[in-house]
Structures are given as structure tokens and as C-alpha cells.
MIPA-462396 format. One record per residue (C-alpha): x negated, y negated, z negated. Coordinates in steps of 0.02 Angstrom, whole numbers, plus 32768, in hexadecimal, padded with zeros to 4 digits. Layout:
REM residues N
- X / Y / Z
...
This chain:
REM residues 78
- 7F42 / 7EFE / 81FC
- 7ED2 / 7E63 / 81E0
- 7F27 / 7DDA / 819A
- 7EDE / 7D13 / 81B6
- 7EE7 / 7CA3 / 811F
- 7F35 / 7BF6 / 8158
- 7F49 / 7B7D / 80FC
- 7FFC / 7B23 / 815C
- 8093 / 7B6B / 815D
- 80CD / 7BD5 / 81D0
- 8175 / 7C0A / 8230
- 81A0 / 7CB1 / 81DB
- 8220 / 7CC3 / 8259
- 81A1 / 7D0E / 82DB
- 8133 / 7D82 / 8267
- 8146 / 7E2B / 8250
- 819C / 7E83 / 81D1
- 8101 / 7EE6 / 81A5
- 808F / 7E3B / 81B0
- 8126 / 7E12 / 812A
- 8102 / 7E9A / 80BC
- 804F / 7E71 / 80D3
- 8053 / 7DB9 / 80A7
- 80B2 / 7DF5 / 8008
- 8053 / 7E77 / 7FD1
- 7FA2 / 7E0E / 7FDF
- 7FF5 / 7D66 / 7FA7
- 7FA6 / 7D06 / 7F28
- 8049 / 7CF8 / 7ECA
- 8021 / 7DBB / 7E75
- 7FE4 / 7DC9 / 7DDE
- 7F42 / 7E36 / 7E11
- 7EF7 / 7E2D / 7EB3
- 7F16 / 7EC8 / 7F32
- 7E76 / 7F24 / 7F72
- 7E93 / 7F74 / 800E
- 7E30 / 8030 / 8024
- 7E1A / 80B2 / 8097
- 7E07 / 815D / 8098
- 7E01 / 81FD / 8116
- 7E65 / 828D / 810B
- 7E7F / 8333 / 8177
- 7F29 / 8306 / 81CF
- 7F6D / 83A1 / 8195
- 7F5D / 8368 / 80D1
- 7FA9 / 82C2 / 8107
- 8053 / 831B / 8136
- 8061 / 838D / 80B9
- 8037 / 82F8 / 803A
- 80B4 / 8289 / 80AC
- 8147 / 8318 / 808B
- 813D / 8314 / 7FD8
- 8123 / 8244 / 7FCA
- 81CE / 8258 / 803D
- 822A / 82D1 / 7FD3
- 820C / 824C / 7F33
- 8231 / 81C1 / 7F96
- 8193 / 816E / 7FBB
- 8141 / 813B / 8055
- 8096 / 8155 / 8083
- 8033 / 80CD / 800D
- 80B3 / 80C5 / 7F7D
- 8093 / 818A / 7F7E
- 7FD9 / 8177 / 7F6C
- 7FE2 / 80EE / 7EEB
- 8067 / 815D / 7E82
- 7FF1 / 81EF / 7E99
- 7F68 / 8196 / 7E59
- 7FB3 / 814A / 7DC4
- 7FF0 / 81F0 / 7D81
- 7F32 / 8241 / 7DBA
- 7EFD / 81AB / 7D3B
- 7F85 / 81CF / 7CAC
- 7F46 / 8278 / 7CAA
- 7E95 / 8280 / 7C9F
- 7E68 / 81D4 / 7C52
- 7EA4 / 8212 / 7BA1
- 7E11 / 828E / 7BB3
């Protein structure tokens, strides 16, 4: 999802709940800028990665970025 930077203010009665999330994820109010990536995976890998992000409680993204915080607690001490 592409998101145009305006510079008015919009109605926020007719976006999207994800454009919502969106807006407040990229907003300039955070601390630290969000960089958006992409990757490729065998759709296979993505479920089974999906079931266990489920069974903690975490959606798709929030179970990458938890993934690769711990992947980063653990090796960086190295």
C-alpha cells in the first residue's frame, strides 16, 4: 500500500482502517523513522512461521519484528 504525503487535512472518516494503521505507523510524530522491506519466502515457511506468530499472539509483521529482535539479542553479544 502506497501512501501520498499531503500536506491539508483530510476527512479520516472515509480512509481505511489499514491506511489508518499506515498513516500511524509512518507518521512523523515517532521517534525513529519506519523503513519499509521486503522479502520472499516459500509459502509453505510463511504458514508454518504464521502458526507459531499466532500461537504467541502476533500477527504477521509484529511476528517478524519480534523474531528479529530476539535473532539480534542472541547473536550480537558474540
Amino acid at each position: 500500500m502506497a501512501l501520498k504525503k499531503t500536506d491539508g487535512i483530510e476527512e479520516l472518516g472515509n480512509e481505511s482502517l489499514s491506511g489508518k494503521k499506515a498513516k500511524a505507523v509512518f507518521s512523523a510524530n515517532v521517534k525513529e523513522k519506519k523503513i519499509l522491506t521486503t522479502f520472499s519466502l516459500e509459502p509453505s515457511f510463511k504458514e508454518e512461521l504464521e502458526a507459531v506468530f499466532d500461537d504467541l499472539g502476533l500477527g504477521w509483521s509484529a511476528g517478524v519484528r519480534f523474531a528479529l529482535k530476539e535473532f539480534y539479542k542472541k547473536y550480537s553479544n558474540n
